[in-house]
C-alpha positions in Angstrom: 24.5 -182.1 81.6 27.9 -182.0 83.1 29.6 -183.3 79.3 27.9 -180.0 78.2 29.1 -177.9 80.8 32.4 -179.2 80.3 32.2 -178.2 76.6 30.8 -174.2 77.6 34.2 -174.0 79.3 36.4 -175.5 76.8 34.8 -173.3 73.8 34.9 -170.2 76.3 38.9 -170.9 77.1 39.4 -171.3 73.0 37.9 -167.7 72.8 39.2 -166.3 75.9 42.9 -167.5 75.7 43.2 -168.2 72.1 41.5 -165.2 70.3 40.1 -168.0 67.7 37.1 -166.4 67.7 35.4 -168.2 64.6 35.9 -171.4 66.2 34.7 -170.6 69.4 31.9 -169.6 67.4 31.6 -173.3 66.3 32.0 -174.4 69.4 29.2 -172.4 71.0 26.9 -173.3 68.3 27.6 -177.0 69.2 26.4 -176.1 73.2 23.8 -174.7 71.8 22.4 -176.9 69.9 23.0 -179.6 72.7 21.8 -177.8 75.1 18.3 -177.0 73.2 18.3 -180.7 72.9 18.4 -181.5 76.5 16.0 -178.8 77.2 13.2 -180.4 74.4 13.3 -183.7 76.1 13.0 -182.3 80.2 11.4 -178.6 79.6 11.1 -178.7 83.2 14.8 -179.0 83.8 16.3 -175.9 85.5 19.7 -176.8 84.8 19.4 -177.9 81.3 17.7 -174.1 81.0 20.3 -172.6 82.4 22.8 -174.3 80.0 20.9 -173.1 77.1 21.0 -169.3 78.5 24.7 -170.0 79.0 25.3 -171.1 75.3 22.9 -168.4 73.9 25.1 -166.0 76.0 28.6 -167.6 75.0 27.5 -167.9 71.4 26.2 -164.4 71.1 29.7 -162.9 72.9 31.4 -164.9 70.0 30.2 -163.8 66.8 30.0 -159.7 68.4 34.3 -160.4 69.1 34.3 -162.4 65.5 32.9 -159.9 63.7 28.8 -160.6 63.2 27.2 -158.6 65.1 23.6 -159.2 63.5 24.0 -162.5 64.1 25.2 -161.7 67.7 22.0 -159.3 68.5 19.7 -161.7 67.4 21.4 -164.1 69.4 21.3 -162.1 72.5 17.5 -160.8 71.9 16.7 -164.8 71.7 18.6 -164.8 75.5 16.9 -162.2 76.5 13.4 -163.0 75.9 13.6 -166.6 76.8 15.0 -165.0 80.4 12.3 -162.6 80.4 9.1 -165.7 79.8 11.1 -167.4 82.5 11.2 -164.5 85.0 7.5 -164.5 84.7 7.0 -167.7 85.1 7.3 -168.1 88.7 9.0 -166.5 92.2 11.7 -164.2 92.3 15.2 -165.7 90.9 17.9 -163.6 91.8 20.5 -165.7 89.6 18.0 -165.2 86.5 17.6 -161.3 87.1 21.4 -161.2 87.2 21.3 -163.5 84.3 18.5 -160.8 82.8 21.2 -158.0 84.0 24.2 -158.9 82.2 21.7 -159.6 78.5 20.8 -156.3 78.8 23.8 -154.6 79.1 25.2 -156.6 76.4 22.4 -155.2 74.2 23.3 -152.1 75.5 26.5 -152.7 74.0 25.8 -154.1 70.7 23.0 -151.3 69.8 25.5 -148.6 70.3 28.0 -150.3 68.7 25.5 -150.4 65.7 24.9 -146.8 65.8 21.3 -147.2 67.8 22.1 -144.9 70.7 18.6 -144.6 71.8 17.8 -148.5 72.2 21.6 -148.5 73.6 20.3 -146.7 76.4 17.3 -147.8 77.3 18.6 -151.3 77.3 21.3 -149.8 79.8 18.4 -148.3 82.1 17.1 -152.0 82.5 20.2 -153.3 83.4 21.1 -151.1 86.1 17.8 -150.8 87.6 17.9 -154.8 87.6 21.4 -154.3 89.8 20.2 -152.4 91.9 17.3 -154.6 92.6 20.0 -157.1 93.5 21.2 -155.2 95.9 18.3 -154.1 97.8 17.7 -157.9 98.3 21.4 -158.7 98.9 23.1 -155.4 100.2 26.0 -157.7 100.8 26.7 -159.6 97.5 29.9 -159.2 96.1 28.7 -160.6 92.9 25.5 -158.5 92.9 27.5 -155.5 93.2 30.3 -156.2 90.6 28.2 -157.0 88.1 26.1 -153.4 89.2 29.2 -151.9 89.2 29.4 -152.8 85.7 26.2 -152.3 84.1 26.5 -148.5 85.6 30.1 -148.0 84.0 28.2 -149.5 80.2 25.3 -147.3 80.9 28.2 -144.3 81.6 30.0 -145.4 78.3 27.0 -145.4 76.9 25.3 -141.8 77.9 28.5 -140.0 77.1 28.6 -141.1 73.5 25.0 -139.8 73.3 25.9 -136.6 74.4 24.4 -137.1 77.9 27.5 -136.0 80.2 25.5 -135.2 83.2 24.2 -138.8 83.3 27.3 -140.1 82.2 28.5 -138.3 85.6 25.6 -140.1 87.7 26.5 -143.4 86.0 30.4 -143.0 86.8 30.1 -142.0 90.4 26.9 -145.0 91.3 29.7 -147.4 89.3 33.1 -146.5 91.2 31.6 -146.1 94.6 30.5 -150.1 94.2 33.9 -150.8 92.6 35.6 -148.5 95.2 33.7 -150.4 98.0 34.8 -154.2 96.6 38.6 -153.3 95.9 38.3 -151.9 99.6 37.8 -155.6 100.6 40.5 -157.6 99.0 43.2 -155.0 96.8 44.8 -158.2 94.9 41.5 -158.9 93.7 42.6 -159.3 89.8 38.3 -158.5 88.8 38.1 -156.0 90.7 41.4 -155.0 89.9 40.1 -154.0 86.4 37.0 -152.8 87.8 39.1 -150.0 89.6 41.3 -149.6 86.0 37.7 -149.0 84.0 36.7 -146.5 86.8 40.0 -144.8 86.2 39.7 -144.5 82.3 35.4 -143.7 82.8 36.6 -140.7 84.8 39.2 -139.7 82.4 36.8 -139.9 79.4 34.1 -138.1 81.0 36.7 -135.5 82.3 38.1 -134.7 78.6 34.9 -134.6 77.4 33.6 -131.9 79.5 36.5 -129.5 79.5 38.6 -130.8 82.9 41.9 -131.6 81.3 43.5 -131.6 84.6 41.0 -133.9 86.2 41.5 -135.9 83.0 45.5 -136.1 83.4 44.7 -137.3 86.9 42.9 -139.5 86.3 45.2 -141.1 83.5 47.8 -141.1 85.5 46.3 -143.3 88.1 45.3 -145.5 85.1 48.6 -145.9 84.0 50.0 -146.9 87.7 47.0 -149.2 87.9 48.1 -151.2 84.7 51.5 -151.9 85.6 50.4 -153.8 88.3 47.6 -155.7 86.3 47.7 -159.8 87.0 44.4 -161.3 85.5 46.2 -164.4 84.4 45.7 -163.4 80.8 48.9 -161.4 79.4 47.4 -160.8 76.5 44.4 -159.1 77.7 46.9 -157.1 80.4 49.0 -156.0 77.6 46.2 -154.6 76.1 44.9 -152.5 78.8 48.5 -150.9 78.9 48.4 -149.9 75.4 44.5 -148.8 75.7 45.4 -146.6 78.9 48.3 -145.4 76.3 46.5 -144.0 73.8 43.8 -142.8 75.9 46.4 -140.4 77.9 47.9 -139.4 74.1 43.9 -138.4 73.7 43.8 -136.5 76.6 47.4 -134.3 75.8 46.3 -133.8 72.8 43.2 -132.2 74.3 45.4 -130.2 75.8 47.8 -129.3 73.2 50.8 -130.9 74.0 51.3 -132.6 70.4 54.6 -133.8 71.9 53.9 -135.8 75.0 50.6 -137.0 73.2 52.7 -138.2 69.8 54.9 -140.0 72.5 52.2 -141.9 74.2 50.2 -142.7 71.2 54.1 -144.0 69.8 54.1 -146.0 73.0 50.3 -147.2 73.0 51.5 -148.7 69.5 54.8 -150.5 70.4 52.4 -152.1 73.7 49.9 -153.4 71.3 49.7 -157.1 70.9 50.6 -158.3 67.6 49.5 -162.0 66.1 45.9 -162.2 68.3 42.5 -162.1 66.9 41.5 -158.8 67.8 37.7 -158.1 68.6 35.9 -155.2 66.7 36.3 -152.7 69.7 39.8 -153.8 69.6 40.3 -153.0 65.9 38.1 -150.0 66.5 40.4 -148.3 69.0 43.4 -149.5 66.7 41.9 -147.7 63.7 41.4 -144.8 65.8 45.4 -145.4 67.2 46.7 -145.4 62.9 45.0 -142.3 62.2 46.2 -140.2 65.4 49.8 -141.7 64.0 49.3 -140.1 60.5 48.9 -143.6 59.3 45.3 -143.1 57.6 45.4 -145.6 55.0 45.3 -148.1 57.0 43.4 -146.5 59.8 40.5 -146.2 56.7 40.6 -149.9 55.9 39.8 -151.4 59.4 37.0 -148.6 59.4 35.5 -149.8 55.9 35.9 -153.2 57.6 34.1 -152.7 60.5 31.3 -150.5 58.8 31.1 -153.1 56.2 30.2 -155.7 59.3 27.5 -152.7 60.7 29.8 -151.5 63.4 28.6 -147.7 63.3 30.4 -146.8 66.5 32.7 -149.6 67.3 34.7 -147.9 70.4 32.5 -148.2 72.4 33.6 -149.7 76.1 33.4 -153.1 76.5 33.8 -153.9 80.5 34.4 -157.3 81.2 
């Protein structure tokens, strides 16, 4: 048990630091599979379960960021249901409901990144309601209410790209006010430092979206003082947030009409972005998105054709780790 633990973190560093996201792939599958082994020969095991929802999880986070995301539904269906059987199995588990939580907002995910806004949001329904479940048991939980926090800033994501702004709106403001709350406790937080930074852009989004430029440049502006600032201990990841937050204020001046500033922050968005690192499909989604508002469509068209060729129908959608 603890040799297979050890390997879960090892593969999850490869994909988290490294951005070698095909062989984290092979790494996860190797969990996996040794994981389902120690679960055949003690079925009763809780641990050795948990290790297998872990590697379904891991594996399934993989091949979306490498590129499969068929591969990465099915994987995440598999978690899903096998949490589900176990749920109903016995007592209440609050660490497999927030285990049932986080699959469910990762389906979320994946169906709207595969163009299945419908099933995007009901998955996104079951997720937050499971949070706030949590919560009613353990008002206090700091984990409980992150990981709420997040599933209502997905489901928020998620609503707006179906055209559903006034839920988008309920989702935003349930999300912040738990990210609001945990920032409140400890500010050099680095998690819920990026909680606070995906409240910022949720609010800028919706704001653009439903005709508040000024709200929007607000908001954007708080986003961008937020990221300079960032400290997760991954400078890759920070650097990207600065050069996401870039491009989304060039989105929001050129709401606006002020081509100028917006051609300048979508110049600087592009400069910030990192270059040499496996880039996962909401990455290259974004970047697409980046080429084109440059004037730089053929490029912009072939890491669309790429994605679309991989099923990614909606790509951009948020991702909040």
């Amino acid at each position: 048990g603890r040799d297979l633990a050890q390997a879960l973190d090892r593969a999850r560093l490869l994909e988290l630091e490294r951005r070698r996201y095909g062989e984290a792939v092979a790494a996860f599958r190797q969990s996996l599979g040794a994981s389902e082994r120690l679960v055949a020969a003690e079925p009763g095991n809780r641990d050795y379960r948990g290790q297998q929802l872990a590697a379904l999880a891991y594996l399934a986070d993989a091949l979306d960021r490498a590129g499969q995301l068929d591969a990465a539904r099915g994987q995440r269906l598999r978690q899903l249901r096998l949490v589900e059987r176990q749920l109903g199995a016995g007592p209440r588990d609050t660490t497999l409901e927030s285990t049932a939580l986080i699959a469910n907002q990762a389906m979320a995910l994946l169906e709207a990144a595969s163009g299945r806004s419908a099933e995007a949001q009901q998955f996104a329904a079951k997720a937050t309601a499971l949070g706030e479940r949590l919560i009613e048991a353990e008002p206090n939980s700091a984990n409980w209410n992150d990981i709420t926090a997040r599933a209502h800033l997905v489901a928020a994501d998620v609503a707006l790209r179906a055209g559903r702004p006034a839920m988008a709106q309920a989702e935003v403001e349930r999300g912040c006010a738990l990210a609001e709350q945990l920032a409140a406790r400890d500010r050099r937080n680095a998690t819920w430092q990026m909680r606070m930074l995906r409240c910022m852009t949720a609010r800028t989004r919706l704001a653009a979206a439903t005709g508040k430029p000024a709200e929007a440049l607000i908001n954007i502006g708080r986003a961008e003082a937020a990221t300079a600032k960032l400290a997760s201990g991954d400078p890759i990841e920070d650097q990207l947030q600065r050069a996401l937050v870039a491009k989304l204020a060039g989105d929001v001046q050129a709401r606006m009409g002020e081509r100028g500033s917006a051609r300048a922050s979508w110049e600087r968005a592009n400069m910030l972005w990192p270059r040499g690192v496996g880039e996962a499909p909401t990455e290259r989604g974004e970047r697409a998105d980046l080429l084109r508002q440059l004037g730089r469509t053929g490029e912009a068209r072939e890491i669309e054709r790429g994605l679309g060729a991989q099923g990614y129908r909606d790509p951009r959608v948020q991702r909040i780790d």
